[in-house]
C-alpha positions as protocol buffer text, in pm:
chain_id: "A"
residue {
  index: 1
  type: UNK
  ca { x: -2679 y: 665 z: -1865 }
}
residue {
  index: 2
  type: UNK
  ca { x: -2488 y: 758 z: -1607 }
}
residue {
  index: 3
  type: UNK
  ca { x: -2333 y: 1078 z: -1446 }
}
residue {
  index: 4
  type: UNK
  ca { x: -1917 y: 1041 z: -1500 }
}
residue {
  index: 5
  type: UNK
  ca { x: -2031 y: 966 z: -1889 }
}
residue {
  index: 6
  type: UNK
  ca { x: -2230 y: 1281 z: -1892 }
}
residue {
  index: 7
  type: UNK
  ca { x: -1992 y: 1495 z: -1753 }
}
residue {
  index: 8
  type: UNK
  ca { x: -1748 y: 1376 z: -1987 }
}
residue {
  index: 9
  type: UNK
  ca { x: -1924 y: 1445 z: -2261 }
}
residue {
  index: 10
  type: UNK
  ca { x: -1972 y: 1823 z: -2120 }
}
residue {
  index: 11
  type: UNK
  ca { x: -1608 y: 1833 z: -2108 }
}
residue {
  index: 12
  type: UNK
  ca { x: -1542 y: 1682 z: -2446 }
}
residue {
  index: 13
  type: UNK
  ca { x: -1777 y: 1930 z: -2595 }
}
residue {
  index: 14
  type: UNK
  ca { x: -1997 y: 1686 z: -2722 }
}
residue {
  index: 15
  type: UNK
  ca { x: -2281 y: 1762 z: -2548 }
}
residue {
  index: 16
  type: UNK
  ca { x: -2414 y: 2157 z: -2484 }
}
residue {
  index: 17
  type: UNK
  ca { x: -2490 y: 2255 z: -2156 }
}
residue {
  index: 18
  type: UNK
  ca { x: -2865 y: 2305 z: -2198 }
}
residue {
  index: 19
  type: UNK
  ca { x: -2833 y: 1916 z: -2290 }
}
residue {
  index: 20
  type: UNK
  ca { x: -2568 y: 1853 z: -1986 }
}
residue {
  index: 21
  type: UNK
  ca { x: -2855 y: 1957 z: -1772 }
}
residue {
  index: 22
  type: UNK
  ca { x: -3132 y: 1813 z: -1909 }
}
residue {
  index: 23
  type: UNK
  ca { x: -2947 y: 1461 z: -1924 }
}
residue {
  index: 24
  type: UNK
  ca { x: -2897 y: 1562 z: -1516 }
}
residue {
  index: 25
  type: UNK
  ca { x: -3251 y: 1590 z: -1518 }
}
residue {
  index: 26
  type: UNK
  ca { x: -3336 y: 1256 z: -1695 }
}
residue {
  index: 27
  type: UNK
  ca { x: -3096 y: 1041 z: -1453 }
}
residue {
  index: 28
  type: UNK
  ca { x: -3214 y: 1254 z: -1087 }
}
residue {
  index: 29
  type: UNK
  ca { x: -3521 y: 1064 z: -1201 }
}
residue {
  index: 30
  type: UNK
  ca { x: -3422 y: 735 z: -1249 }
}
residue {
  index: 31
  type: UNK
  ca { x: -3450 y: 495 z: -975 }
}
residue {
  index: 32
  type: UNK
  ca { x: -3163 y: 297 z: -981 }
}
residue {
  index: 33
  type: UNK
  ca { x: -2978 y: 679 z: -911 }
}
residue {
  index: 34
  type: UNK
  ca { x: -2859 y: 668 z: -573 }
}
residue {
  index: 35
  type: UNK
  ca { x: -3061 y: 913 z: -288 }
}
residue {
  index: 36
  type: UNK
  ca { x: -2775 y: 1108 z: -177 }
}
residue {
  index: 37
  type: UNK
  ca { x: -2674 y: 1144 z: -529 }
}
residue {
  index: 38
  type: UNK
  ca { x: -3037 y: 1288 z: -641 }
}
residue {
  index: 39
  type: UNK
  ca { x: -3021 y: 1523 z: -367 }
}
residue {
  index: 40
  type: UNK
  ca { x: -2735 y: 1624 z: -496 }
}
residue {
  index: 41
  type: UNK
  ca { x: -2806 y: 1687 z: -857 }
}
residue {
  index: 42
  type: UNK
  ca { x: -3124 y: 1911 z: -756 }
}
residue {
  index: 43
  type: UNK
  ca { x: -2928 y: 2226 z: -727 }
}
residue {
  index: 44
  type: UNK
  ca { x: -2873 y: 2157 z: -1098 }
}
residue {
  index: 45
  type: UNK
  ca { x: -3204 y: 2078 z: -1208 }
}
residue {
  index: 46
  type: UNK
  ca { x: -3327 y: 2400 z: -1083 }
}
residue {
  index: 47
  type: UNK
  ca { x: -3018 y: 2632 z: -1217 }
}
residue {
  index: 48
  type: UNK
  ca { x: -3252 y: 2871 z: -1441 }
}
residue {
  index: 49
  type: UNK
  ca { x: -3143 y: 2767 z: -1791 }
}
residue {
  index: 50
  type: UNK
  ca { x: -3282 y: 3123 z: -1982 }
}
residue {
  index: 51
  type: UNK
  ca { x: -3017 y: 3275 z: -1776 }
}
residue {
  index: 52
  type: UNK
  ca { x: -2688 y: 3275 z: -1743 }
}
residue {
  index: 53
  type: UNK
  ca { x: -2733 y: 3113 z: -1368 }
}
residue {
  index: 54
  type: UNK
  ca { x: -2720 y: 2776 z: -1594 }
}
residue {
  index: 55
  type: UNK
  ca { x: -2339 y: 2804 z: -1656 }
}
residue {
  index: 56
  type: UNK
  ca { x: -2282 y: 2673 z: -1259 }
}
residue {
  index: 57
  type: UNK
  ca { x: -2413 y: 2370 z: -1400 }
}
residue {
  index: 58
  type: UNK
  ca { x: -2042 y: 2237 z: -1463 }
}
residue {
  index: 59
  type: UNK
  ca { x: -1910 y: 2317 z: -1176 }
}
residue {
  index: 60
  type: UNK
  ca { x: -2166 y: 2200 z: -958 }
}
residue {
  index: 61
  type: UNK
  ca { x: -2130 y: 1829 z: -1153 }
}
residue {
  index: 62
  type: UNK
  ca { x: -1805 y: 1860 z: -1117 }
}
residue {
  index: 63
  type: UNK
  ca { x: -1815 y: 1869 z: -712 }
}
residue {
  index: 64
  type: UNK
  ca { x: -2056 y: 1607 z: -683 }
}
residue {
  index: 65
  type: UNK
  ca { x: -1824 y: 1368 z: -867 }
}
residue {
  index: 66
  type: UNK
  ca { x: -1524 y: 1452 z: -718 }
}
residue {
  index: 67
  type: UNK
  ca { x: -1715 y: 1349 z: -358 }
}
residue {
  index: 68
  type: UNK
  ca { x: -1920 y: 1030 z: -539 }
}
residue {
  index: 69
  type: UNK
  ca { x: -1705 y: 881 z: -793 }
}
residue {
  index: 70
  type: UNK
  ca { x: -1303 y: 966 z: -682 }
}
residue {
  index: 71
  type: UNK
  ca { x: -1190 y: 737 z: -960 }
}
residue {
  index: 72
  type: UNK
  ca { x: -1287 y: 975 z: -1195 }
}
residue {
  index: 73
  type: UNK
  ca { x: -977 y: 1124 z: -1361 }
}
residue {
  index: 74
  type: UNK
  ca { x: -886 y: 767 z: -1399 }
}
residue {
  index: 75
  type: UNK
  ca { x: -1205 y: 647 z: -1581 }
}
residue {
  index: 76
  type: UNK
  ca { x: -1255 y: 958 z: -1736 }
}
residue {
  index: 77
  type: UNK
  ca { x: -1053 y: 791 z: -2050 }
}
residue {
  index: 78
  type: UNK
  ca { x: -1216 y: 505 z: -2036 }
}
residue {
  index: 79
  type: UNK
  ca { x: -1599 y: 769 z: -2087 }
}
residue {
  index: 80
  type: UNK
  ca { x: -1418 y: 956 z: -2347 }
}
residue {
  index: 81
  type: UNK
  ca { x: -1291 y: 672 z: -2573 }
}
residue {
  index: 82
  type: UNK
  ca { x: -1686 y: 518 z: -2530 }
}
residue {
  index: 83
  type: UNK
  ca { x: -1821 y: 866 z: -2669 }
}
residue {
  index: 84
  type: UNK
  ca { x: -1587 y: 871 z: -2924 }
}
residue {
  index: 85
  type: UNK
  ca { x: -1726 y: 539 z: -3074 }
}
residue {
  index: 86
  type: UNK
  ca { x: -2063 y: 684 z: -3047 }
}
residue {
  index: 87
  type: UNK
  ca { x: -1994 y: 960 z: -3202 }
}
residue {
  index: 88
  type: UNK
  ca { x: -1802 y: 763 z: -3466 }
}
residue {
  index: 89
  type: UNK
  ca { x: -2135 y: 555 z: -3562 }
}
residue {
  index: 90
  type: UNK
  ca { x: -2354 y: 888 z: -3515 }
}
residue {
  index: 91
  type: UNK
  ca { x: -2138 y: 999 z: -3807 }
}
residue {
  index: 92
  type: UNK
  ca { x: -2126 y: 731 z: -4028 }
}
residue {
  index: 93
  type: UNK
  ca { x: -2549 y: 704 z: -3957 }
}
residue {
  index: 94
  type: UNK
  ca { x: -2551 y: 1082 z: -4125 }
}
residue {
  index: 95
  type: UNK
  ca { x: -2698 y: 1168 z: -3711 }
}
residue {
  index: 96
  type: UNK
  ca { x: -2440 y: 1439 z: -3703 }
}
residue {
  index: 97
  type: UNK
  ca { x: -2271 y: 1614 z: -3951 }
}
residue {
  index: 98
  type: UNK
  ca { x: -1834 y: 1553 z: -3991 }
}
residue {
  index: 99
  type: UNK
  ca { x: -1829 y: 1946 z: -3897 }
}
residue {
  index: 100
  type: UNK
  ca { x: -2042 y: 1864 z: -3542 }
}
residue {
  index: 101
  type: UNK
  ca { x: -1791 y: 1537 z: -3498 }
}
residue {
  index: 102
  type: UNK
  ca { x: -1506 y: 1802 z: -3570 }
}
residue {
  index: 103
  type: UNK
  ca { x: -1573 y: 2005 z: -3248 }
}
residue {
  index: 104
  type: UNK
  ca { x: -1485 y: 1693 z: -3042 }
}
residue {
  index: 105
  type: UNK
  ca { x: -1143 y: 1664 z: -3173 }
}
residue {
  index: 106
  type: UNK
  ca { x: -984 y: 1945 z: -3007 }
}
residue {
  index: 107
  type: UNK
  ca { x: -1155 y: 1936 z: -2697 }
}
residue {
  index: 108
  type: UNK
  ca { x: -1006 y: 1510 z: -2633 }
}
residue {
  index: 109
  type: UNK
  ca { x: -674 y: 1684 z: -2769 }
}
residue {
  index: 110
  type: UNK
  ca { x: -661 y: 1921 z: -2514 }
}
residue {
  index: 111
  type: UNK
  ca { x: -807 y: 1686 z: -2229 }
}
residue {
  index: 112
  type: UNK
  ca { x: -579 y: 1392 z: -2292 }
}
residue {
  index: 113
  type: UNK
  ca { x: -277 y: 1548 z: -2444 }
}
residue {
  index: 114
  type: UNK
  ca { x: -288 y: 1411 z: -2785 }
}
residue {
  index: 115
  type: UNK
  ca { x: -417 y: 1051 z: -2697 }
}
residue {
  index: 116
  type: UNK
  ca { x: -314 y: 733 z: -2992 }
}
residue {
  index: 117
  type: UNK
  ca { x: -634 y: 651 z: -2945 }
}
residue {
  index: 118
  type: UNK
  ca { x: -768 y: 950 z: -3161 }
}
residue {
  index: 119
  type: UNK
  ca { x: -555 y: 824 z: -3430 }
}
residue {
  index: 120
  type: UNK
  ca { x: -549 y: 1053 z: -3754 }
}
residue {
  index: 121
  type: UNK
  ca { x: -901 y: 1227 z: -3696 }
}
residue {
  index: 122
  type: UNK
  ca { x: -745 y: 1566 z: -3660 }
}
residue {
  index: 123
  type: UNK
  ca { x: -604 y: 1531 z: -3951 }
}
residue {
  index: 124
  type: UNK
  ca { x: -898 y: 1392 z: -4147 }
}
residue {
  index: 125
  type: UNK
  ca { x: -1134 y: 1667 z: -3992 }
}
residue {
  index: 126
  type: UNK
  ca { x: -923 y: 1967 z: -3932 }
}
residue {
  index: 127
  type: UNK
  ca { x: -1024 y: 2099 z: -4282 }
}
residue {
  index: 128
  type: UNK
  ca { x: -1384 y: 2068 z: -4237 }
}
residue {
  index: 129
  type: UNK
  ca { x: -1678 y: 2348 z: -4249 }
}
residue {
  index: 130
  type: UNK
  ca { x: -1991 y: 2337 z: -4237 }
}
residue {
  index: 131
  type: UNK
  ca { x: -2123 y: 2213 z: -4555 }
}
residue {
  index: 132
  type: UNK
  ca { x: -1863 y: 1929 z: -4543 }
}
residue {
  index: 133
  type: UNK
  ca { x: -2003 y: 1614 z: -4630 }
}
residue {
  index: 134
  type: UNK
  ca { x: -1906 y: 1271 z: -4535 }
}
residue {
  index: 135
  type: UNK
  ca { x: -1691 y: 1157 z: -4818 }
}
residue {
  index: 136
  type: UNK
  ca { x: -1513 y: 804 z: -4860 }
}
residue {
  index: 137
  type: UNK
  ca { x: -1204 y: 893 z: -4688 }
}
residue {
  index: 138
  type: UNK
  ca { x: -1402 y: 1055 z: -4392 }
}
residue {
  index: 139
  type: UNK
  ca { x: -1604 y: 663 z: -4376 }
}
residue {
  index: 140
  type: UNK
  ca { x: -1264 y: 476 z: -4416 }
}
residue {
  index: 141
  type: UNK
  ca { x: -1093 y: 654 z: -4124 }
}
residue {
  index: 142
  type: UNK
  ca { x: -1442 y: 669 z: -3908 }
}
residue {
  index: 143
  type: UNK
  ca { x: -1454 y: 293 z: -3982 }
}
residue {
  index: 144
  type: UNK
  ca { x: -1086 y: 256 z: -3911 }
}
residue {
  index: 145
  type: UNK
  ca { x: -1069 y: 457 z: -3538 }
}
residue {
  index: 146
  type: UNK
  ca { x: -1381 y: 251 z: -3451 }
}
residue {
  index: 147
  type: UNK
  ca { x: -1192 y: -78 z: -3499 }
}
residue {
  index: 148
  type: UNK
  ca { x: -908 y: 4 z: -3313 }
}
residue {
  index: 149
  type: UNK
  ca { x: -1143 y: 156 z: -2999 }
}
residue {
  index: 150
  type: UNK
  ca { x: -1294 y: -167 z: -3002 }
}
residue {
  index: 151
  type: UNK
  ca { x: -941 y: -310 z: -2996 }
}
residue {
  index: 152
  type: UNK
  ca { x: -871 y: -77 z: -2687 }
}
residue {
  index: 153
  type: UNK
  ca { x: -1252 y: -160 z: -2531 }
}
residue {
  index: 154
  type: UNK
  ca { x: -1185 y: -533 z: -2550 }
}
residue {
  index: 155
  type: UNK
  ca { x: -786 y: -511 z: -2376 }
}
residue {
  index: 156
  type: UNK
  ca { x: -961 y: -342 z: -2139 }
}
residue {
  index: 157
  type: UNK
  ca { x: -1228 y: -610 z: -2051 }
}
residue {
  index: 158
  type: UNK
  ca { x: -999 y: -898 z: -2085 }
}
């Protein structure tokens, strides 16, 4: 876990807020988290989340890694593309339904002005609802943008 890949998934939409914080949470109390970085996060941690206080949550993150981590809108890609696989196997593990994967879609859209590495998925989930089920062409593309973000993950590394 760590705190540019949570923040990502924020921005992606993958994750709710009440989750964004409580992932903040988890990692302030991890020891491997660096001091100044806790400190940091506690702001956060204590944002009241019954009330609408807990929307500074964002914002706050976002400060604290603009002044920790300034390679961020560089990696942020990079965080985005590894969520995307996850979410890819979440879905084809039945963990989340293809109308929970479809809310992701738009947001990386938006983010990363209509990435390749997205491939066809708004076109295989821009029809979906909430009772959609995953079906064989659903699996076959799933299957299919997971190959190639492997592809991407292992250009990267090499």
């Amino acid at each position: 876990m760590n705190l540019e890949k949570i923040y990502t998934e924020y921005l992606i939409k993958s994750i709710t807020i009440d989750t964004l914080i409580q992932k903040i949470n988890q990692l302030s109390s991890l020891k491997e988290t660096d001091e100044n970085i806790r400190n940091e996060l506690i702001p956060i941690i204590r944002l009241n989340s019954k009330t609408n206080e807990k929307f500074q949550a964002p914002e706050l993150l976002g400060s604290v890694i603009k002044r920790y981590f300034p390679d961020f809108d560089i990696n942020k890609e990079y965080y985005a593309q590894s969520i995307l696989k996850e979410r890819c196997n979440d879905l084809l593990k039945e963990k989340i339904t293809p109308f929970e994967f479809s809310k992701i879609i738009p947001e990386l859209e938006r983010l990363f002005d209509y990435p390749e590495w997205l491939g066809n998925l708004y076109h295989l989930f821009d029809w979906c609802c909430e009772n959609t089920e995953i079906d064989y062409y659903i699996k076959e593309g799933i299957t299919e943008r997971i190959k190639d973000l492997e592809r991407i993950e292992n250009e990267r590394t090499t």
